[in-house]
N, CA, C and O atoms as a CHARMM CRD file, in Angstrom:
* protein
*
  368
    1    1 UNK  N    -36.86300-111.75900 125.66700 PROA 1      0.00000
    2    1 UNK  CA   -36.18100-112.44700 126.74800 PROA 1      0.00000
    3    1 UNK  C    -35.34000-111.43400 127.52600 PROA 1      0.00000
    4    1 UNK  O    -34.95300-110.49000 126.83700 PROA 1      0.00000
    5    2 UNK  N    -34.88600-111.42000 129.11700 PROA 2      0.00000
    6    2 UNK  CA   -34.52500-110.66400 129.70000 PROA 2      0.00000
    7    2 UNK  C    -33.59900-111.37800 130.53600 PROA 2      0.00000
    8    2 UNK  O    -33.79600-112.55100 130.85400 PROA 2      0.00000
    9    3 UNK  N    -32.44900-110.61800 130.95900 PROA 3      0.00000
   10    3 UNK  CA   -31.32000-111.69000 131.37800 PROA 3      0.00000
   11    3 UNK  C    -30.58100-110.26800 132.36500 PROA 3      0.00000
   12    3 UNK  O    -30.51900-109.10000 131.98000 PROA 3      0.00000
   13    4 UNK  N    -30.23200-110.65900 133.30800 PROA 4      0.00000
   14    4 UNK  CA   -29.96900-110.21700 134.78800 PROA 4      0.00000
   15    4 UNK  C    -28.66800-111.01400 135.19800 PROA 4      0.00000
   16    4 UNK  O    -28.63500-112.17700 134.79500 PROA 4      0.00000
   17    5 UNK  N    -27.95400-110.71700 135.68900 PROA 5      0.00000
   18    5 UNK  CA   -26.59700-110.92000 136.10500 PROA 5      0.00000
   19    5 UNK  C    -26.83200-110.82700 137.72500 PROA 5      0.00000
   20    5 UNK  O    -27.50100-109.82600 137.97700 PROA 5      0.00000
   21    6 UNK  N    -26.60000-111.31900 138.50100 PROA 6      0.00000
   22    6 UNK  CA   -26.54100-111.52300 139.74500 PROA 6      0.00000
   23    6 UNK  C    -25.83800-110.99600 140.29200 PROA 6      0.00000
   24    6 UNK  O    -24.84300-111.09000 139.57400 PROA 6      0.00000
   25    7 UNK  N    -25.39700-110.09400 141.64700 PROA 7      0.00000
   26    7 UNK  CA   -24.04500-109.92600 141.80900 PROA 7      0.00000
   27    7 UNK  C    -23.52300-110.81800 142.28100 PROA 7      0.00000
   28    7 UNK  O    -22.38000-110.49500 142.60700 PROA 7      0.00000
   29    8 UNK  N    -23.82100-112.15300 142.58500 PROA 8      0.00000
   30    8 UNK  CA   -22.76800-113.05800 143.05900 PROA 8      0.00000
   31    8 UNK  C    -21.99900-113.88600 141.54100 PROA 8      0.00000
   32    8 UNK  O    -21.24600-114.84700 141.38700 PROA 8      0.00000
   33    9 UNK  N    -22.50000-113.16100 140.86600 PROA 9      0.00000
   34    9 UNK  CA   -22.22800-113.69900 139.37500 PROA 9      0.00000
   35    9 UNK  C    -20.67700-112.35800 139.36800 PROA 9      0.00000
   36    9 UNK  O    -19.57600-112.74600 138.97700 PROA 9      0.00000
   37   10 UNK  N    -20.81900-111.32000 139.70400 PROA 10     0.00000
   38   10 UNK  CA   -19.72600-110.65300 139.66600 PROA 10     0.00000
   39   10 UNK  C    -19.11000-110.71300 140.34800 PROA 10     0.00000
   40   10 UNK  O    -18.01500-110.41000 139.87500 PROA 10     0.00000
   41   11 UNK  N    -19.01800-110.98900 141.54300 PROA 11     0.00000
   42   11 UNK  CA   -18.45400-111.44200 142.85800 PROA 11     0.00000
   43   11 UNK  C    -17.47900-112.65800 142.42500 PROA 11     0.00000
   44   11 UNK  O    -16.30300-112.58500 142.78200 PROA 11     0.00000
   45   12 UNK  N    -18.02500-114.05600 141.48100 PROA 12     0.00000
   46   12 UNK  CA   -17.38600-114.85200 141.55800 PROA 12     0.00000
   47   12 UNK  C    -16.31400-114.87600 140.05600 PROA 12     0.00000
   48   12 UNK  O    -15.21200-115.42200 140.01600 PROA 12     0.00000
   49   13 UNK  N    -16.94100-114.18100 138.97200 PROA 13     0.00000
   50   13 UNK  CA   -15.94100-113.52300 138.21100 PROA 13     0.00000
   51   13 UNK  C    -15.14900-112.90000 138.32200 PROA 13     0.00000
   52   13 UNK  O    -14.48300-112.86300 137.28700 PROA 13     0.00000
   53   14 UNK  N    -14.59400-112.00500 139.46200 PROA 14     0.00000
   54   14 UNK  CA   -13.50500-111.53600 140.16800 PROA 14     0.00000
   55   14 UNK  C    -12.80400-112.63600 140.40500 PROA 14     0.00000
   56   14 UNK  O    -11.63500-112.52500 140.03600 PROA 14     0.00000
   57   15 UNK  N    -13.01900-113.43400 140.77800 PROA 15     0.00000
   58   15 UNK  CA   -11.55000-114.56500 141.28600 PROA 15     0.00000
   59   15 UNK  C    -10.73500-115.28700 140.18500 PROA 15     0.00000
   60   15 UNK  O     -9.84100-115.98400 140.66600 PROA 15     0.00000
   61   16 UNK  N    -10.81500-115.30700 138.70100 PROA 16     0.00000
   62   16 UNK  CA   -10.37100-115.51300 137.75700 PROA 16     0.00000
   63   16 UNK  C     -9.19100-114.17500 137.30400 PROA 16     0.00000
   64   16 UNK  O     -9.41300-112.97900 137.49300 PROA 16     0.00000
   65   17 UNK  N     -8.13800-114.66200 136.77900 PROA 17     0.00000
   66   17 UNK  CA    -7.53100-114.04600 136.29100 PROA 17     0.00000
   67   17 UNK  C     -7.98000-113.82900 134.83400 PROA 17     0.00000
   68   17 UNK  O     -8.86700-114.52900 134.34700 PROA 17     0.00000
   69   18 UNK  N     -7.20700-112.61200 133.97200 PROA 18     0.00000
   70   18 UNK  CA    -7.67300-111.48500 133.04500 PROA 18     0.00000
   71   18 UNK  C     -8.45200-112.66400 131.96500 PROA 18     0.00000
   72   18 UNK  O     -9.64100-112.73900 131.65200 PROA 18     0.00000
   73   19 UNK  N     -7.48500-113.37600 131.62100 PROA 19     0.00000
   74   19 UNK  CA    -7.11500-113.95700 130.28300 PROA 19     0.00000
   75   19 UNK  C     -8.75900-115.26800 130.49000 PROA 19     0.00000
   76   19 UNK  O     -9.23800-115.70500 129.44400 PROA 19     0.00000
   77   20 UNK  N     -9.37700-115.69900 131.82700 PROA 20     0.00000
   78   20 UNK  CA    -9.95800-116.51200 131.81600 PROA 20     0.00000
   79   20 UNK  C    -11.82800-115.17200 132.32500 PROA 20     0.00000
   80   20 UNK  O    -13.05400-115.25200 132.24300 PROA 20     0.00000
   81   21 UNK  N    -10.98200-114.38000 132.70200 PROA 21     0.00000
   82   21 UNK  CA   -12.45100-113.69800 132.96700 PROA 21     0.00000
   83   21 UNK  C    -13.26000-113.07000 131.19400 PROA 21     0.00000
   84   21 UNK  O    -14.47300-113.00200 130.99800 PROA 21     0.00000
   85   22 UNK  N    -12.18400-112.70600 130.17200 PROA 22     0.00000
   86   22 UNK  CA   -12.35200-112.53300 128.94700 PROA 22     0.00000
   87   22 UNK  C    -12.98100-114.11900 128.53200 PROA 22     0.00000
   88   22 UNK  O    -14.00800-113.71000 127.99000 PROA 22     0.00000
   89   23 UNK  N    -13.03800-115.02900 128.45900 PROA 23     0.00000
   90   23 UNK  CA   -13.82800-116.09200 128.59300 PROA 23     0.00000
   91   23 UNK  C    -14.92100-116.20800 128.96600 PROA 23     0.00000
   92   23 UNK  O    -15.89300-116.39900 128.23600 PROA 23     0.00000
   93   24 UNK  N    -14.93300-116.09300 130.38200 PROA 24     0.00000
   94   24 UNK  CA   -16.39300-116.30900 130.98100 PROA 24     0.00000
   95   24 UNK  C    -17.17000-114.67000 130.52400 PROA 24     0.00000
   96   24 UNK  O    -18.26300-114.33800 130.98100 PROA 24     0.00000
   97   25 UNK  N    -16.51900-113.96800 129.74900 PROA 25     0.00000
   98   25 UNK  CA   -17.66500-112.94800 129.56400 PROA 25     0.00000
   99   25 UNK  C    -17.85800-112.89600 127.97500 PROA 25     0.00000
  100   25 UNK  O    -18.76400-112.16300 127.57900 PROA 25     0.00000
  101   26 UNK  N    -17.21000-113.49700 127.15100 PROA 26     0.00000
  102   26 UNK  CA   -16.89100-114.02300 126.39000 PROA 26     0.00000
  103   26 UNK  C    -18.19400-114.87500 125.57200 PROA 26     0.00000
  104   26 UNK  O    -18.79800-114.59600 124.53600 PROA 26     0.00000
  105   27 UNK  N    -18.33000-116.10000 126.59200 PROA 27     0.00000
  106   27 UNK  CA   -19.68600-117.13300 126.65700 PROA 27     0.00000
  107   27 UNK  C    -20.89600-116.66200 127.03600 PROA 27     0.00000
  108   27 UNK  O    -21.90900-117.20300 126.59400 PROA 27     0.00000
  109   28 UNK  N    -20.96100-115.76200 127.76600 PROA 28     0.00000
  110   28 UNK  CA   -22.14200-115.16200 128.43100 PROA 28     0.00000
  111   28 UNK  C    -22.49200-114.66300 127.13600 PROA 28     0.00000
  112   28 UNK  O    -23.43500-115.27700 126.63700 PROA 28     0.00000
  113   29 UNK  N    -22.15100-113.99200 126.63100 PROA 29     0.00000
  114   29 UNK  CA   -22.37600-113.00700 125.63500 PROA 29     0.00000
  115   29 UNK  C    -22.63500-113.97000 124.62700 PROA 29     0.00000
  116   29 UNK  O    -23.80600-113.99100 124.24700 PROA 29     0.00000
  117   30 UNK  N    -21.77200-114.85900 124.03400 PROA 30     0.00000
  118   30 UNK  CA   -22.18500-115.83700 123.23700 PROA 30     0.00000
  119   30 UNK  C    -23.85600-116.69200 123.31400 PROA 30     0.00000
  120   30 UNK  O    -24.71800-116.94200 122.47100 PROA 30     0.00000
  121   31 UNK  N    -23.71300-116.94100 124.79600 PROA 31     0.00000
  122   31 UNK  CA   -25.48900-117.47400 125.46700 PROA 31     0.00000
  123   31 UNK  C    -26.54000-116.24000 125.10500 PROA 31     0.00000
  124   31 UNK  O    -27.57900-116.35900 124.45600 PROA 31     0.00000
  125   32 UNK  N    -26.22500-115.52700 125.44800 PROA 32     0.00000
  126   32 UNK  CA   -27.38300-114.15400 125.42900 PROA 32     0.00000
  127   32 UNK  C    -27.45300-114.56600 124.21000 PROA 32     0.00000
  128   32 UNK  O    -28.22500-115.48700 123.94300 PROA 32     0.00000
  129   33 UNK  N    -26.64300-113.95700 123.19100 PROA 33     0.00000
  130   33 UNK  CA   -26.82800-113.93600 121.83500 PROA 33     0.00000
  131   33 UNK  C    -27.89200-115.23500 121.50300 PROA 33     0.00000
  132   33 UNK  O    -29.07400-115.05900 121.20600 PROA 33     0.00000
  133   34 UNK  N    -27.31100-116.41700 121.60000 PROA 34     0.00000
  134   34 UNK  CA   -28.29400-117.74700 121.40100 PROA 34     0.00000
  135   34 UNK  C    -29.42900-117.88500 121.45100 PROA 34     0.00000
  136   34 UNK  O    -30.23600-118.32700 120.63400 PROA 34     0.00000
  137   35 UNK  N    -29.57600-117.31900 122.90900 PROA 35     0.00000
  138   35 UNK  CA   -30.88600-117.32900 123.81300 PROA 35     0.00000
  139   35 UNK  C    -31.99300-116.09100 122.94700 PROA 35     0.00000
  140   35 UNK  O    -33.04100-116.39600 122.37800 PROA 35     0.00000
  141   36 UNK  N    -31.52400-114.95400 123.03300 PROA 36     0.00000
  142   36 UNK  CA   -32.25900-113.80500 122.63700 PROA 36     0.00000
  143   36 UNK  C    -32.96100-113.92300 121.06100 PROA 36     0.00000
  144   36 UNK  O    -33.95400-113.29400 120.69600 PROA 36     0.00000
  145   37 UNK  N    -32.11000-114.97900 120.17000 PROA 37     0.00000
  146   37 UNK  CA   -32.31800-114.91100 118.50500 PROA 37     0.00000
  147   37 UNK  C    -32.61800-116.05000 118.38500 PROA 37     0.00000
  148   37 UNK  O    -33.02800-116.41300 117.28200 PROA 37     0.00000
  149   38 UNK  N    -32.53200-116.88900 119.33700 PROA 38     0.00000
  150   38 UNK  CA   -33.00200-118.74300 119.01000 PROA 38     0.00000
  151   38 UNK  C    -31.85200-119.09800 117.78600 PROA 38     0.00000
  152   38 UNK  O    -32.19200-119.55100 116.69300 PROA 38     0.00000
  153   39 UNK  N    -31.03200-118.93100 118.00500 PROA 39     0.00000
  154   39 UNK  CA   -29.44000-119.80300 117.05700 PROA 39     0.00000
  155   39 UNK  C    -29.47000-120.79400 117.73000 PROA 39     0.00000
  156   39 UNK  O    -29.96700-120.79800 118.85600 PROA 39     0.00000
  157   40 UNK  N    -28.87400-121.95900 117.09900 PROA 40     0.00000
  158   40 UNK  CA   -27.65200-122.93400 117.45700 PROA 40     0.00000
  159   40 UNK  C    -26.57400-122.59500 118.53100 PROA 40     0.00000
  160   40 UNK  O    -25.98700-121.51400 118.59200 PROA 40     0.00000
  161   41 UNK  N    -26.37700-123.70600 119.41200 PROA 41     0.00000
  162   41 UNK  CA   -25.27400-123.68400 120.04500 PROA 41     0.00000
  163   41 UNK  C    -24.09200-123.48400 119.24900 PROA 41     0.00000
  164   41 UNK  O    -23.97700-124.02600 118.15000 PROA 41     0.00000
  165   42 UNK  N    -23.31200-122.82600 119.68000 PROA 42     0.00000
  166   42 UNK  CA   -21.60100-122.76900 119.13100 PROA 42     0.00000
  167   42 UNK  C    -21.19900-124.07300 119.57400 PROA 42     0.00000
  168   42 UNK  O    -21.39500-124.58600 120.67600 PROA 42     0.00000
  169   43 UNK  N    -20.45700-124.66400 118.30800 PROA 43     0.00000
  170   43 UNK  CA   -19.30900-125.87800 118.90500 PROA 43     0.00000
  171   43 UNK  C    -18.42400-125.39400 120.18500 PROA 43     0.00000
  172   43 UNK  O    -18.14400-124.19700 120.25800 PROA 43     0.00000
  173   44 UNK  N    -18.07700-126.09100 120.97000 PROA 44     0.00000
  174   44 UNK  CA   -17.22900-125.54500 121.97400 PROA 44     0.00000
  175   44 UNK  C    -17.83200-125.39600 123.12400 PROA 44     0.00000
  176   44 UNK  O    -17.15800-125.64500 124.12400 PROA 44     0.00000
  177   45 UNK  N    -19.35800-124.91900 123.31300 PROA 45     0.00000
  178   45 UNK  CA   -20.11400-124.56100 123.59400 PROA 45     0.00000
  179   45 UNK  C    -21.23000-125.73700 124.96100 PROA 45     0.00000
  180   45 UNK  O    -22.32600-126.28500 124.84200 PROA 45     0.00000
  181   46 UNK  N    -20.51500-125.69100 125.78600 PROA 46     0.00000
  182   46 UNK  CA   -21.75000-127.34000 126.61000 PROA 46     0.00000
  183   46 UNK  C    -22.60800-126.84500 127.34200 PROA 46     0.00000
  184   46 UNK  O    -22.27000-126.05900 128.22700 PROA 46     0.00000
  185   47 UNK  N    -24.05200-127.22700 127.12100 PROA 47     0.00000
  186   47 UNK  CA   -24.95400-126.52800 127.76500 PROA 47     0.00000
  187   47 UNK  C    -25.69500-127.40800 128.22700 PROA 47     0.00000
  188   47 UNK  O    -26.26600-128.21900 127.49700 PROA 47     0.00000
  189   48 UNK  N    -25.78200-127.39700 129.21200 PROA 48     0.00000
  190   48 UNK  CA   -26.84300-129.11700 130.24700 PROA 48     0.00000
  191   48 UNK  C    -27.47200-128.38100 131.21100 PROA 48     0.00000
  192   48 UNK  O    -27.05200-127.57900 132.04600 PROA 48     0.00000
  193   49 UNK  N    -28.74800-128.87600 130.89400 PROA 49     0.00000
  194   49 UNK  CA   -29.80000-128.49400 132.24300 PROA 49     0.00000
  195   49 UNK  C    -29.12600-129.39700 133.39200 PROA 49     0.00000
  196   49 UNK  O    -28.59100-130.49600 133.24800 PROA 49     0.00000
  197   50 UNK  N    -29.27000-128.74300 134.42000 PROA 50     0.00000
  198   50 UNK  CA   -28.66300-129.25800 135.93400 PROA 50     0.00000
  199   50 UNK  C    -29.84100-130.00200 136.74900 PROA 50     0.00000
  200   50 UNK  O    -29.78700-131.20200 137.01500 PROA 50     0.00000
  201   51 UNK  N    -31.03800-129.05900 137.16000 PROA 51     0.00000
  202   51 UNK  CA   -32.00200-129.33700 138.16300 PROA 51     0.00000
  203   51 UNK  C    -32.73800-128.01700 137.89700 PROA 51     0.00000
  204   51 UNK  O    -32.41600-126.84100 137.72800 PROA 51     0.00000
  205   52 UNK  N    -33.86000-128.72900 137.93500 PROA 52     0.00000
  206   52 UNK  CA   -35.16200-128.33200 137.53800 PROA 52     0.00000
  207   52 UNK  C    -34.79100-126.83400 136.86800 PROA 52     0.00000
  208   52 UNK  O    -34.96600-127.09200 135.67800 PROA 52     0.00000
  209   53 UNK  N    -34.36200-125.34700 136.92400 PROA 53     0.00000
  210   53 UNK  CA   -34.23000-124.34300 136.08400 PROA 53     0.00000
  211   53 UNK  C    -33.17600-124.01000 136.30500 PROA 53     0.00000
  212   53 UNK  O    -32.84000-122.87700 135.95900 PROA 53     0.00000
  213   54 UNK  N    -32.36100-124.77500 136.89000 PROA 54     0.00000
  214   54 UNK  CA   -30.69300-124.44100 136.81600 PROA 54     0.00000
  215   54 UNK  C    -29.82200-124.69000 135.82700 PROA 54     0.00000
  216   54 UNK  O    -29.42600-125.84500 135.98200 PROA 54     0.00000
  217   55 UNK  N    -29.47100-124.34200 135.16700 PROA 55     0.00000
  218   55 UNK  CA   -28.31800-124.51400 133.51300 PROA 55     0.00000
  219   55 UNK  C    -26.93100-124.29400 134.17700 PROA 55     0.00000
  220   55 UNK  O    -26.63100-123.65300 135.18400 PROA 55     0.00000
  221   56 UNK  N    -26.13800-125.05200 133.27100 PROA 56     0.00000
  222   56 UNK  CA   -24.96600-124.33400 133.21100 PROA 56     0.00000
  223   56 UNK  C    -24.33500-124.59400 131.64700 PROA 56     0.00000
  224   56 UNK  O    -24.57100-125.52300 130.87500 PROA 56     0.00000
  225   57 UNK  N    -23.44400-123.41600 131.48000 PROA 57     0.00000
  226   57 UNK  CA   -23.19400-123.48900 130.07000 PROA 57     0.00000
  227   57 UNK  C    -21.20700-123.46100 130.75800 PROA 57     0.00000
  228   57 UNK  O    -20.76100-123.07800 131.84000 PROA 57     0.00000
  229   58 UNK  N    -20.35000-124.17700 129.26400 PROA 58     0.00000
  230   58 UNK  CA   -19.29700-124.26500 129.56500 PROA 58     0.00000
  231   58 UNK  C    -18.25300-124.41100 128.53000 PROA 58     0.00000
  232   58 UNK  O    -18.29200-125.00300 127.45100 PROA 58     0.00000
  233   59 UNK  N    -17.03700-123.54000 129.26900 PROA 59     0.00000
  234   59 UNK  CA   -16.44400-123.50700 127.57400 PROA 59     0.00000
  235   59 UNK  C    -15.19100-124.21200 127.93700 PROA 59     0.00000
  236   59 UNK  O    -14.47400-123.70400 128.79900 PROA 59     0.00000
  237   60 UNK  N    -14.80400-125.47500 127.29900 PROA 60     0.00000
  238   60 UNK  CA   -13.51600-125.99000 128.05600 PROA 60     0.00000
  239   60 UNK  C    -13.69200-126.66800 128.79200 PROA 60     0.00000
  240   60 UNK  O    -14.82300-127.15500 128.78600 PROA 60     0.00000
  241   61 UNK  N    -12.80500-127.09500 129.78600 PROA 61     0.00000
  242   61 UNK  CA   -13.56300-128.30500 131.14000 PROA 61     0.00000
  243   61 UNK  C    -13.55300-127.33900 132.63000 PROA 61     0.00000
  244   61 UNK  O    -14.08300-127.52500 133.72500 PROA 61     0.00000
  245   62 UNK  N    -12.80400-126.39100 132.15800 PROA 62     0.00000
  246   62 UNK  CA   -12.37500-125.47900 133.51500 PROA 62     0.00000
  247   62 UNK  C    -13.46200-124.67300 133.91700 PROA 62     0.00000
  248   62 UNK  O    -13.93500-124.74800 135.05100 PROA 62     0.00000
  249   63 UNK  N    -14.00400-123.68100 132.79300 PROA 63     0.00000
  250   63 UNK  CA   -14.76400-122.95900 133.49600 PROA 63     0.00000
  251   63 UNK  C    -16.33800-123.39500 133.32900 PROA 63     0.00000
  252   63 UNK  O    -16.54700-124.33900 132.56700 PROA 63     0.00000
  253   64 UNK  N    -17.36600-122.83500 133.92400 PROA 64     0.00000
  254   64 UNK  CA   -18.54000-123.16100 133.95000 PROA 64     0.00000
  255   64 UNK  C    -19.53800-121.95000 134.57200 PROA 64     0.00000
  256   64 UNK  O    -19.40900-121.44400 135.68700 PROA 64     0.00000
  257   65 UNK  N    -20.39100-121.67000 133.74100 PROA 65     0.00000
  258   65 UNK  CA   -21.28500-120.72600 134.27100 PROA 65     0.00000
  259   65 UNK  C    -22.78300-120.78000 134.99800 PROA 65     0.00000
  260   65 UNK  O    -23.42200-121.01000 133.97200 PROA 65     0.00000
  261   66 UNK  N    -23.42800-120.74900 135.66700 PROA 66     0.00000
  262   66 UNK  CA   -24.62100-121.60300 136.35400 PROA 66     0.00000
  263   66 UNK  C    -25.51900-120.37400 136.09500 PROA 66     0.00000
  264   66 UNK  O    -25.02300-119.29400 136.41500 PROA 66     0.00000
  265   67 UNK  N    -26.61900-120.36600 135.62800 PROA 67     0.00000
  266   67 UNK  CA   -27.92500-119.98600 135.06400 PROA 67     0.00000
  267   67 UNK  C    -29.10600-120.52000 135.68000 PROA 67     0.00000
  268   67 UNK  O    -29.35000-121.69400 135.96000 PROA 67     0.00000
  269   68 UNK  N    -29.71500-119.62200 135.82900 PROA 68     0.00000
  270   68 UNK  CA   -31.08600-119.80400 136.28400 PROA 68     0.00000
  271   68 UNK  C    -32.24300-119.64000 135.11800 PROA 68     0.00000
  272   68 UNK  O    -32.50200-118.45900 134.88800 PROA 68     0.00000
  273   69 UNK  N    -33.05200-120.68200 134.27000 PROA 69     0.00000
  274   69 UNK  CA   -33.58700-119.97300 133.03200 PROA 69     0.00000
  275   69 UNK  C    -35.01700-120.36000 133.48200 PROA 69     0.00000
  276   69 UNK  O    -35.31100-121.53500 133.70200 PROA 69     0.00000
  277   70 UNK  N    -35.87300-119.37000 133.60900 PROA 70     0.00000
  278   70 UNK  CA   -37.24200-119.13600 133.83600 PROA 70     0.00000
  279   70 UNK  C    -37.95100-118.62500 132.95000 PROA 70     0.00000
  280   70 UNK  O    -37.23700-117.65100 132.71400 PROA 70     0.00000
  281   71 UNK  N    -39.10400-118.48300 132.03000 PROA 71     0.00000
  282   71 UNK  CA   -39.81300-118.78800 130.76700 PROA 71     0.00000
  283   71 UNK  C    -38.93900-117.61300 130.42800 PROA 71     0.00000
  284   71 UNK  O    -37.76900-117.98600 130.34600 PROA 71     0.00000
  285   72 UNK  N    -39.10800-116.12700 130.16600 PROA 72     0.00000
  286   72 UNK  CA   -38.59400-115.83700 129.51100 PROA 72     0.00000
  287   72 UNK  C    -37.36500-114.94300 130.37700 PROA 72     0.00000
  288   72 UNK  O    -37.05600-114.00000 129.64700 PROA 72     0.00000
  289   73 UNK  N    -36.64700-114.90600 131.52200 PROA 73     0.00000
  290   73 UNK  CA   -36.19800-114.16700 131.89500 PROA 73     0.00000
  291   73 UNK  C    -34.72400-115.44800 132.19200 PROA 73     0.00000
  292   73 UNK  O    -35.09400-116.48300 132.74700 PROA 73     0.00000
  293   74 UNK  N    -33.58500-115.38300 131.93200 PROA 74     0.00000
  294   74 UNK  CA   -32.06900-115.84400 132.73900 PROA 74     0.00000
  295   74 UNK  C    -31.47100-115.14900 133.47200 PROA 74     0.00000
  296   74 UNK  O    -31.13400-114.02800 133.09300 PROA 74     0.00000
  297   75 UNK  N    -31.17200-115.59500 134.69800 PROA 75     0.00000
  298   75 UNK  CA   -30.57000-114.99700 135.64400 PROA 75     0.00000
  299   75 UNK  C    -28.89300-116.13200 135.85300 PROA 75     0.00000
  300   75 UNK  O    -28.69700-117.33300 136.03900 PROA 75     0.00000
  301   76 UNK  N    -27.83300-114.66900 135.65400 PROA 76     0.00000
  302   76 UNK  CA   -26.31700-115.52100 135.39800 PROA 76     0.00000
  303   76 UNK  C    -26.46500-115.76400 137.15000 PROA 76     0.00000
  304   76 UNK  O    -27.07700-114.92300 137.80900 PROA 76     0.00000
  305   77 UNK  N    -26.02300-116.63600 137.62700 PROA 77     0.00000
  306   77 UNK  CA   -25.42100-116.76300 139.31400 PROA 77     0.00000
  307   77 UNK  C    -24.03300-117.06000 139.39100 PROA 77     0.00000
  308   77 UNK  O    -23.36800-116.59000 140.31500 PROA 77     0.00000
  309   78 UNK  N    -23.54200-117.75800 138.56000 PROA 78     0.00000
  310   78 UNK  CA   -21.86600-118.11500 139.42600 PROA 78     0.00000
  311   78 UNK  C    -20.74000-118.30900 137.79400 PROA 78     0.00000
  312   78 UNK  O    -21.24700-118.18600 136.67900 PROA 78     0.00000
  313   79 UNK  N    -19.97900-118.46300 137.89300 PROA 79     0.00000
  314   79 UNK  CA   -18.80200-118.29800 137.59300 PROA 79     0.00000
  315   79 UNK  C    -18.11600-118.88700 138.41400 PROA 79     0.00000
  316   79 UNK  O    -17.86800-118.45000 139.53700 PROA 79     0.00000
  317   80 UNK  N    -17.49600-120.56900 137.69400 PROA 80     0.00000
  318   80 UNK  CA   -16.47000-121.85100 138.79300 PROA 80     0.00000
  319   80 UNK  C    -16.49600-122.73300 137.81000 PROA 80     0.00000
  320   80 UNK  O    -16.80800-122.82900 136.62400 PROA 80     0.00000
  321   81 UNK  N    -15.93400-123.53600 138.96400 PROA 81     0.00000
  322   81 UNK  CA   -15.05300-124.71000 138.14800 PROA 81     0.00000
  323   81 UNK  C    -16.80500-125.74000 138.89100 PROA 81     0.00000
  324   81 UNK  O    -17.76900-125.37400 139.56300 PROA 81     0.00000
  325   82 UNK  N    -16.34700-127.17600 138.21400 PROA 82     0.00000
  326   82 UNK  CA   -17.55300-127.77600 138.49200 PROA 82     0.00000
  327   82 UNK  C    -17.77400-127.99500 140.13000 PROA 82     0.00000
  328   82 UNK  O    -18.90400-127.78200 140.56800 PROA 82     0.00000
  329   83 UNK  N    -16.59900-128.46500 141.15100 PROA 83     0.00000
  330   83 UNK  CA   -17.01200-128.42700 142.48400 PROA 83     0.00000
  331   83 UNK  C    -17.70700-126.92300 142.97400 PROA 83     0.00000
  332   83 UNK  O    -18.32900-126.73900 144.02100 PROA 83     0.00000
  333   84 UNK  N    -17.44600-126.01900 142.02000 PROA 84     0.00000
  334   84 UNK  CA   -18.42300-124.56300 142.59600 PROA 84     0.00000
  335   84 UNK  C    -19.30800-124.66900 142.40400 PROA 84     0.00000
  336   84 UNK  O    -19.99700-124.09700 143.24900 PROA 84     0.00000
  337   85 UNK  N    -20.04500-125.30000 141.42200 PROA 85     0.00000
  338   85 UNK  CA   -21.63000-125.33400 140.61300 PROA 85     0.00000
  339   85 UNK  C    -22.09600-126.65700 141.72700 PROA 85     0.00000
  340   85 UNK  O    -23.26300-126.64200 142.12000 PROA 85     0.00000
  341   86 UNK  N    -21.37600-127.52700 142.10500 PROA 86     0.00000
  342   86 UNK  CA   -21.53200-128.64800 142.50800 PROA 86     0.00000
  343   86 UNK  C    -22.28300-127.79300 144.09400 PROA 86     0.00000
  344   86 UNK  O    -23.45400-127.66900 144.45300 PROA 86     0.00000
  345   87 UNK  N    -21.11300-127.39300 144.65500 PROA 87     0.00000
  346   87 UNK  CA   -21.29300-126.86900 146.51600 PROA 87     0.00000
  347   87 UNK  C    -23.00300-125.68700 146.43700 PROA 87     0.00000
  348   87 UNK  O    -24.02100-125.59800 147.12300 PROA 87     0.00000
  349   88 UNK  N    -22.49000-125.03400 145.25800 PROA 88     0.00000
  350   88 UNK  CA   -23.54900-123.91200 145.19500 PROA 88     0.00000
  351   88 UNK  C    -25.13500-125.01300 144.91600 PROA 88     0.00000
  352   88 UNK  O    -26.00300-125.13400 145.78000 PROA 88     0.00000
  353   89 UNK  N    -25.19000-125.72400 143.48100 PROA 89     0.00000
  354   89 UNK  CA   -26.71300-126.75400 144.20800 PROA 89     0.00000
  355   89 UNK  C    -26.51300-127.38400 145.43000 PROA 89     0.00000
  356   89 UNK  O    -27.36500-127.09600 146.27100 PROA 89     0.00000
  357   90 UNK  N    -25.70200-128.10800 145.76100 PROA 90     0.00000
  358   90 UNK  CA   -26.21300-128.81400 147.60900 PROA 90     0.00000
  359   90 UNK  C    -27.01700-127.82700 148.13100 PROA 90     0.00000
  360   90 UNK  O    -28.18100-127.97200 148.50400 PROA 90     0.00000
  361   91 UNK  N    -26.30700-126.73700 148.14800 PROA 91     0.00000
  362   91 UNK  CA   -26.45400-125.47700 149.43700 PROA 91     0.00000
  363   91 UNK  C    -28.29100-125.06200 149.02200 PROA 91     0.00000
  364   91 UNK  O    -28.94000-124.56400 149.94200 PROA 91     0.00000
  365   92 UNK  N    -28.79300-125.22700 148.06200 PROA 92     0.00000
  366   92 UNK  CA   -29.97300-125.16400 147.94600 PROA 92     0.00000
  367   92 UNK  C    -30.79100-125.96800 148.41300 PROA 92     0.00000
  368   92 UNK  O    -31.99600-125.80100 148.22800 PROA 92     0.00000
């Protein structure tokens, strides 16, 4: 499996402060791990298909990460709260 980071995935991880960007990189890393070895979700851990290959995984109610998962390749796109994941599908 092969997994690609977007730069609008770094772009939107910049707007978080320290303590919440250690989080969202935090989970990513936690997903890779999942994804790459076929584990179990971590408790804590919310992962819901969105629309048709869009994911988002989420730790908490605040943050949320939006994924693109295609057979074997994930592509990270955003880093937000849910109206970001929300504006970013319309806009598609």
């Amino acid at each position: 499996m092969k997994f690609e980071f977007k730069p609008s995935f770094d772009r939107s991880v910049k707007n978080f402060r320290g303590s919440e960007k250690e989080e969202i990189k935090d989970t990513a890393c936690q997903l890779v791990d999942m994804l790459s070895r076929d584990r179990k979700i971590h408790k804590g851990i919310g992962l819901k298909r969105l629309r048709g290959d869009f994911w988002e995984v989420r730790r908490g109610l605040k943050v949320r990460i939006l994924f693109k998962w295609e057979k074997d390749l994930v592509e990270f796109i955003l880093a937000g709260d849910h109206d970001d994941v929300r504006r970013f599908l319309k806009a598609l």
